[in-house]
C-alpha positions as CSV (number, residue, x, y, z in Angstrom):
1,X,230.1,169.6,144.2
2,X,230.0,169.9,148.1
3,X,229.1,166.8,149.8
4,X,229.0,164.2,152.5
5,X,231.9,162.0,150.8
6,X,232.2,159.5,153.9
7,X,228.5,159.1,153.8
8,X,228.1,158.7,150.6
9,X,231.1,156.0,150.2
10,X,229.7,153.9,153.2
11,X,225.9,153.9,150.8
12,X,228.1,152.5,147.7
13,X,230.2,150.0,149.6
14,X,227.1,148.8,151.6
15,X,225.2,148.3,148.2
16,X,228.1,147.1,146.0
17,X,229.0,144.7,148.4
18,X,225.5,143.4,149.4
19,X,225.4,143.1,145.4
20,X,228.1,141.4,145.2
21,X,227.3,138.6,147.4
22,X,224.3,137.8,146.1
23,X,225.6,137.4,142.9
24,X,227.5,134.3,141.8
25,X,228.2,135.1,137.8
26,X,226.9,137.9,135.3
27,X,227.5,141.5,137.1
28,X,227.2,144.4,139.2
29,X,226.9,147.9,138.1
30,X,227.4,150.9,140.0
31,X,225.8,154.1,137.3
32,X,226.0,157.6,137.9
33,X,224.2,160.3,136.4
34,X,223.0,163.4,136.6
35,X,219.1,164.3,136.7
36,X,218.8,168.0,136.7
37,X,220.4,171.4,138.0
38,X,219.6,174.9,139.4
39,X,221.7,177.6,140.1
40,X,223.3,176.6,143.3
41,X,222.4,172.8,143.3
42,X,222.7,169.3,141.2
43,X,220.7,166.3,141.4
44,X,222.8,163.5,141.4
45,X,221.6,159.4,141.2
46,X,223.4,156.4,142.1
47,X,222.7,152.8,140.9
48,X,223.9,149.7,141.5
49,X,222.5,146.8,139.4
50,X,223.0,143.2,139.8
51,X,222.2,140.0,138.0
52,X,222.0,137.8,141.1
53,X,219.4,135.9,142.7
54,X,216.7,138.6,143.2
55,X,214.3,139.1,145.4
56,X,210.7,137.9,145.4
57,X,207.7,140.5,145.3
58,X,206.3,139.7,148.7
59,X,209.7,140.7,150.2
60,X,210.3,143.9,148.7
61,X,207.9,146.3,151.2
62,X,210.4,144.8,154.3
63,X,213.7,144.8,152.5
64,X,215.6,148.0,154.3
65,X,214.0,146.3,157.7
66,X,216.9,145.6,160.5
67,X,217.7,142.0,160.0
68,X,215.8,141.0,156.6
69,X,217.0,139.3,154.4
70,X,215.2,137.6,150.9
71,X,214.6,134.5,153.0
72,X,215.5,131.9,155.6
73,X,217.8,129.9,153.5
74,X,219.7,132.7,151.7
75,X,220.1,134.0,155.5
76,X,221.7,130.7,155.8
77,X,223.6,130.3,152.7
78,X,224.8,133.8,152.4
79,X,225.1,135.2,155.8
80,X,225.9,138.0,157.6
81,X,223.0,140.2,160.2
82,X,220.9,141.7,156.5
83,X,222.1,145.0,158.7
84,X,223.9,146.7,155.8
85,X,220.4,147.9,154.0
86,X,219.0,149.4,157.0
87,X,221.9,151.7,157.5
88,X,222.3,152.5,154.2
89,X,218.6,153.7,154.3
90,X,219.2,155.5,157.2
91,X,222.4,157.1,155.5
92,X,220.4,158.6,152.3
93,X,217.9,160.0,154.4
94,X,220.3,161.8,156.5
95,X,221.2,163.0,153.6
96,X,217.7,164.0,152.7
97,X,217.2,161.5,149.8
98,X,214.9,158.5,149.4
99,X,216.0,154.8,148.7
100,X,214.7,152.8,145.9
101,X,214.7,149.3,145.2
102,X,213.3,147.3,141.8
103,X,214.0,143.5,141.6
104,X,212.5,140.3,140.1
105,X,213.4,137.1,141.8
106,X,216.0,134.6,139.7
107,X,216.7,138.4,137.2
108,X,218.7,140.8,139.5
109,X,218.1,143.5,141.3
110,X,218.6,147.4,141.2
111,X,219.2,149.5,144.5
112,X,219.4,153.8,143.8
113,X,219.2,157.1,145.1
114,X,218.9,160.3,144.4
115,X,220.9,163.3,146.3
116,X,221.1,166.8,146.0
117,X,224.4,168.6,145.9
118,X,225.3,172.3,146.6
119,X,228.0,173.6,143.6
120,X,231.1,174.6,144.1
121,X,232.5,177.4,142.6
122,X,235.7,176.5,143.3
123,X,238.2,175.2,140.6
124,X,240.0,172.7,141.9
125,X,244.1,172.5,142.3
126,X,245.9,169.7,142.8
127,X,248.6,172.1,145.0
128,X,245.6,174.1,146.5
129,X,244.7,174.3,150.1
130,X,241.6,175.1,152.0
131,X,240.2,175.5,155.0
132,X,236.7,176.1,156.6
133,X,235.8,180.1,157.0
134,X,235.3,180.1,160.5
135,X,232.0,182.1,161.3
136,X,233.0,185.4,162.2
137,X,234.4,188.5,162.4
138,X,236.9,189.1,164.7
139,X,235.8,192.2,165.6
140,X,232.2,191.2,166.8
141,X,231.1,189.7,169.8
142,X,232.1,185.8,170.0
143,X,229.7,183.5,170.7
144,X,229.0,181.9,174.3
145,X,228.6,178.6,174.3
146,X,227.9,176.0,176.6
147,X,228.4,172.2,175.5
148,X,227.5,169.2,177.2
149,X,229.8,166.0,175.8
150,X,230.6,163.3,178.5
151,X,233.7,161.7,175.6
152,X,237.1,163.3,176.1
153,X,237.8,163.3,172.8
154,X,234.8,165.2,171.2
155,X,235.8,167.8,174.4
156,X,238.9,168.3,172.8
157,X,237.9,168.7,169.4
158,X,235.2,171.0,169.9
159,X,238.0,173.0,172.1
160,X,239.9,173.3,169.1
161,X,237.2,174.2,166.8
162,X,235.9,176.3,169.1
163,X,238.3,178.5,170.0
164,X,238.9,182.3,170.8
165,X,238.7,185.0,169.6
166,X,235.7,183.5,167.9
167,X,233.9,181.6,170.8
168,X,233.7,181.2,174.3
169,X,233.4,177.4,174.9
170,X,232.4,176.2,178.3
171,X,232.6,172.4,179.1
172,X,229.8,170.3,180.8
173,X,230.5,166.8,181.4
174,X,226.9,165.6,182.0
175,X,223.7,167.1,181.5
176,X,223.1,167.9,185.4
177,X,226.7,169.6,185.3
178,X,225.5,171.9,182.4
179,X,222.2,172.9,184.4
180,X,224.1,173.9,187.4
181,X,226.5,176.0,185.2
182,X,223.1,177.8,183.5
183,X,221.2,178.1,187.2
184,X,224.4,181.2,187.4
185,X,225.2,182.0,183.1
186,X,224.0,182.9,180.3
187,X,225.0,181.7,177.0
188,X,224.2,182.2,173.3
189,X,224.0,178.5,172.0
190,X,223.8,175.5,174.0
191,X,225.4,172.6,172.2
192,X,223.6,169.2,173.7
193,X,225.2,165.2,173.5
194,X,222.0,163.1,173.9
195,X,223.4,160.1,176.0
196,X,225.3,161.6,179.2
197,X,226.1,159.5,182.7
198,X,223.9,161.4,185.9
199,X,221.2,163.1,183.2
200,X,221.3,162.9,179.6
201,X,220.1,165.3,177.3
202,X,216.5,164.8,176.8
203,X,216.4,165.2,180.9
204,X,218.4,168.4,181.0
205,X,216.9,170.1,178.0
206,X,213.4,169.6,180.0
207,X,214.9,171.3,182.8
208,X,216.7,173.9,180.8
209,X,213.1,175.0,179.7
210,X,210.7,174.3,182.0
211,X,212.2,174.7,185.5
212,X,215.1,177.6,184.6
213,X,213.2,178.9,181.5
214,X,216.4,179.4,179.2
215,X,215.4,180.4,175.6
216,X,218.8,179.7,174.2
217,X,218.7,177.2,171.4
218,X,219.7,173.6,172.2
219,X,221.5,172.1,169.1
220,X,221.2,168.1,169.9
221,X,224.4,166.0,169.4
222,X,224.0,162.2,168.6
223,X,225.2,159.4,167.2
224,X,222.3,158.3,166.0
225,X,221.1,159.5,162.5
226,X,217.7,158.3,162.2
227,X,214.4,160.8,161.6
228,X,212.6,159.5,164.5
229,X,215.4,160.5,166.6
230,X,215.7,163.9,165.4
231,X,212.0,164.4,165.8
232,X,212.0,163.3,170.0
233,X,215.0,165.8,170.2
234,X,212.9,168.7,168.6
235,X,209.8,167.2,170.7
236,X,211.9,167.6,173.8
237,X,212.4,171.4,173.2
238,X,215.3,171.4,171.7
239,X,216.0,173.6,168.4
240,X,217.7,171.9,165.9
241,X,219.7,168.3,165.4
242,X,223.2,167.7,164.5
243,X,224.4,163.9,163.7
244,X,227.7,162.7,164.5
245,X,230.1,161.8,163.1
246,X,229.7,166.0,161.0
247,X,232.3,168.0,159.6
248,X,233.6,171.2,160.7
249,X,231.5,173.2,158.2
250,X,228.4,171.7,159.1
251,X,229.1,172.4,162.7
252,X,229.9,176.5,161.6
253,X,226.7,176.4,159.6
254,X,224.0,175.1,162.5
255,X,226.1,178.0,165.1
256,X,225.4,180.4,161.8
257,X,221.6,179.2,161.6
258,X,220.9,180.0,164.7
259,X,223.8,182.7,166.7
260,X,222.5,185.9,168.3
261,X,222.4,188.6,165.8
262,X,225.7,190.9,166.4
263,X,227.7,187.8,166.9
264,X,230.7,186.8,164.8
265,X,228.2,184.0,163.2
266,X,225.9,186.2,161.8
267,X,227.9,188.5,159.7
268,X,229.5,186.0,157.7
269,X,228.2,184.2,154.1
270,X,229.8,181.0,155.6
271,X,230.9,179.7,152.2
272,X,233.1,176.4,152.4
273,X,235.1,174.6,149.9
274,X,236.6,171.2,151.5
275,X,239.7,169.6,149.9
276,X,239.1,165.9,148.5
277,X,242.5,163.6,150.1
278,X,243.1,160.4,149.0
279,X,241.9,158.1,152.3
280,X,244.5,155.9,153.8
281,X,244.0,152.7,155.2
282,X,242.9,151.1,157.7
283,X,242.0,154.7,158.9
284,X,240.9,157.7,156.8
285,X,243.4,160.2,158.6
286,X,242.2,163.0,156.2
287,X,238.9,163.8,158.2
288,X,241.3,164.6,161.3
289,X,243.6,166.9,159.3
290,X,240.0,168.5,157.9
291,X,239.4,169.3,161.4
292,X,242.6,169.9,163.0
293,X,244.0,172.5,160.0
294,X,247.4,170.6,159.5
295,X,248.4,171.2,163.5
296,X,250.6,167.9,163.8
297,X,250.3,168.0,167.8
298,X,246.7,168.2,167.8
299,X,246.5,164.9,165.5
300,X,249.0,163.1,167.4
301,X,247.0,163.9,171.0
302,X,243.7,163.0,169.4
303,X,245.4,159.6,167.8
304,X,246.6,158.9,171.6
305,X,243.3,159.8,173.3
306,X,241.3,157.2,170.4
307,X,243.7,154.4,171.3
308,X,243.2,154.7,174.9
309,X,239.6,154.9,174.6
310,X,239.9,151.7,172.0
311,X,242.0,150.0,174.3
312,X,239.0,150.4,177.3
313,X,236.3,149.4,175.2
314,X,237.4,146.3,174.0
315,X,237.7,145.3,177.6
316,X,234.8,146.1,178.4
317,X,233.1,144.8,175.8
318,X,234.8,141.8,177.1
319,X,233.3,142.1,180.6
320,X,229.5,143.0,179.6
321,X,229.7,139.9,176.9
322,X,230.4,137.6,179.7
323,X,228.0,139.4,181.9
324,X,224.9,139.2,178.9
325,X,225.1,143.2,179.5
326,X,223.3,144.2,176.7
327,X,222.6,148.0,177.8
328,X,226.8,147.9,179.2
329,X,227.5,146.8,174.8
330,X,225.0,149.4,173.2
331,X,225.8,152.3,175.7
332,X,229.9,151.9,175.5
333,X,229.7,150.9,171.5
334,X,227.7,154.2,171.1
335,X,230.1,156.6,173.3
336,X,232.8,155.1,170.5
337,X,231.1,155.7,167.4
338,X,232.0,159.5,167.4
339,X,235.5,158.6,168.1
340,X,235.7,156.4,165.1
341,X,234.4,159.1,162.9
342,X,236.5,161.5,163.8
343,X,239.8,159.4,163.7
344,X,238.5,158.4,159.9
345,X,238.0,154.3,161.5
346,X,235.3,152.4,159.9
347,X,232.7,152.3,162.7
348,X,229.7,150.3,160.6
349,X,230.4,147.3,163.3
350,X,229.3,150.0,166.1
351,X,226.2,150.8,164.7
352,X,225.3,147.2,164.1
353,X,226.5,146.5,167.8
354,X,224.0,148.6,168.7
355,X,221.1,147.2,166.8
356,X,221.9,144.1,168.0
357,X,222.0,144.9,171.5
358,X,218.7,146.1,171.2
359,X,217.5,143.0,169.9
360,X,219.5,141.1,173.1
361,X,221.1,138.7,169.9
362,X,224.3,137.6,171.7
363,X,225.5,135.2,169.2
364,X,226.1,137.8,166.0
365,X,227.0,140.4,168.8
366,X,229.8,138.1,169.5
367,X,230.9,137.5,165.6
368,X,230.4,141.4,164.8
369,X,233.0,142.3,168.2
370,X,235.5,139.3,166.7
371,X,235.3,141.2,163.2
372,X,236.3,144.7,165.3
373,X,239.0,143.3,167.1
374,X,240.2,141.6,163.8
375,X,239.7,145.5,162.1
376,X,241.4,146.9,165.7
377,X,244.3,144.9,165.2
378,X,244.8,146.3,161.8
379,X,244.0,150.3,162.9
380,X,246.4,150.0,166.5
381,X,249.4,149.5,164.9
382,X,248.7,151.5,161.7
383,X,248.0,154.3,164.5
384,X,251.4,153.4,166.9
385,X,253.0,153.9,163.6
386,X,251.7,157.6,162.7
387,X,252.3,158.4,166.9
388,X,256.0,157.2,166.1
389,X,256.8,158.8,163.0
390,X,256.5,162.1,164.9
């Protein structure tokens, strides 16, 4: 089957390990099965049941809420932010499937979800190797397009994956530098990072439309993977929504959706058969080699760039801690969160950074940065050590 596999792991380990601390003795059960099939897809649902401490009836409606947790004193007795069912909802419907929860205070409870799958008709090999069909024909026109991305290291990814003779990438910085490049262009596809410095994307998307009148689809880029947020970038005008952190196919598959037609994109079936590594750890290095196609130098120059940019965040995190900077914590944990995703880092901590700089809570944004610096000083010198194995 073709799937999310990051995803999809961060779902299980969020509800496996919220099972397993709610549970003190009897068990917890993760169940797979299969619910029914067509022709190109499969209907997969996960389970995970515990026989821990429940949770009452009156609770249930509010559970996936940011922050809830069964009640006051298990908030106290267990701990942690109750952060990890929020974004696991968020997750599954991302992945356009619905979270379900049964439970009966003092019997257990039972967290599942149903996904849908596309087949593969691929039989695996353990010595095979594959790589993404690029969409196109050589032959064909590439494809124009512009994209606005303020982080250096998304700039250089995209550069790679968007590369002639296929494309022709241009490079905006900030929103307002990508209008000024359109006032005197054209392009097929505009490609569209939401938070920018100078004007972000919801501001230059308004004036991509309504002040130059530019037709050409806007593909929003952002970090955040909620429905609500997808639905203010298609109410701003733009065409379509992308989440980060995505894979290389689903990036070929929205420029497919939606190229010009005599483009390289639109002459090809796009099919895409991914190779399952084995992760490594601290860091999941096999999403980089996804996207950089086993070019050593490209891996080495995006580990560099990460470490740098890890190495400026934490002081500043520093800085707007001290300073009670809570738009300074969510805006720079945010600009990271892509970075983590495509190094393979475990960037759950960013997202709950986030939340709680939303919420101004300065006392579990200051235990959540201490677990990431503990996790940094883990992924550093797991990194230094790749950089100097070269």
């Amino acid at each position: 089957m073709l799937g999310d596999k990051n995803r999809l792991a961060q779902v299980l380990i969020n509800l496996v390990g919220n099972a397993i601390k709610f549970t003190e003795e009897g068990f917890v059960k993760l169940m797979v099965s299969q619910k029914r099939q067509t022709k190109d897809k499969v209907w997969i649902k996960f389970s995970v049941q515990d026989s821990g401490i429940g949770i009452p009836a009156e609770k249930l409606g509010q559970i996936f809420n940011r922050f809830s947790q069964s009640g006051e004193t298990n908030s106290r007795r267990f701990g942690g932010t109750g952060l990890g069912l929020n974004i696991s909802k968020s997750i599954v419907e991302k992945m356009n499937g619905l979270i379900e929860v049964n439970s009966k205070e003092g019997a257990g409870s039972e967290f599942s979800f149903e996904i849908a799958f596309n087949k593969s008709d691929r039989k695996q090999s353990s010595d095979s190797q594959s790589t993404p069909k690029e969409p196109g024909d050589k032959r064909l026109n590439p494809i124009r397009i512009l994209l606005c991305e303020d982080n250096e290291l998304n700039q250089v990814l995209m550069t790679k994956l968007l590369s002639p003779p296929h494309f022709e990438l241009t490079l905006a910085k900030s929103g307002l530098e990508g209008v000024r490049y359109l006032e005197s262009h054209s392009v097929d596809l505009i490609l569209m990072d939401i938070q920018m410095p100078v004007m972000d994307g919801y501001q230059a998307t308004d004036k991509i439309r309504n002040e130059l009148n530019i037709k050409a689809p806007i593909i929003a880029l952002s970090a955040n993977f909620l429905i609500k947020e997808k639905k203010k970038c298609l109410d701003a005008g733009m065409d379509d929504y992308l989440s980060k952190p995505f894979s290389q196919e689903e990036l070929f598959q929205k420029i497919r959706d939606w190229a010009p037609a005599g483009s390289v994109a639109s002459n090809t079936d796009g099919e895409y058969h991914p190779d399952l590594q084995a992760s490594e750890l601290p860091v999941d290095l096999s999403i980089l080699s996804e996207f950089s196609g086993g070019n050593r130098e490209f891996e080495l120059e995006m580990i560099r760039m990460f470490l740098d940019q890890v190495k400026s965040w934490k002081e500043e995190m520093k800085q707007d801690i001290s300073q009670e900077s809570f738009e300074g914590i969510k805006a720079s944990s945010h600009r990271l969160k892509s970075s983590f995703a495509v190094i393979g880092a475990k960037d759950e901590a960013l997202a709950q950074l986030q939340v709680l700089a939303e919420n101004r809570d300065l006392s579990n944004i200051i235990g959540v940065f201490q677990g990431m610096i503990e996790y940094l000083d883990l992924a550093i010198p797991f990194l230094e050590e790749k950089l100097n194995k070269k």
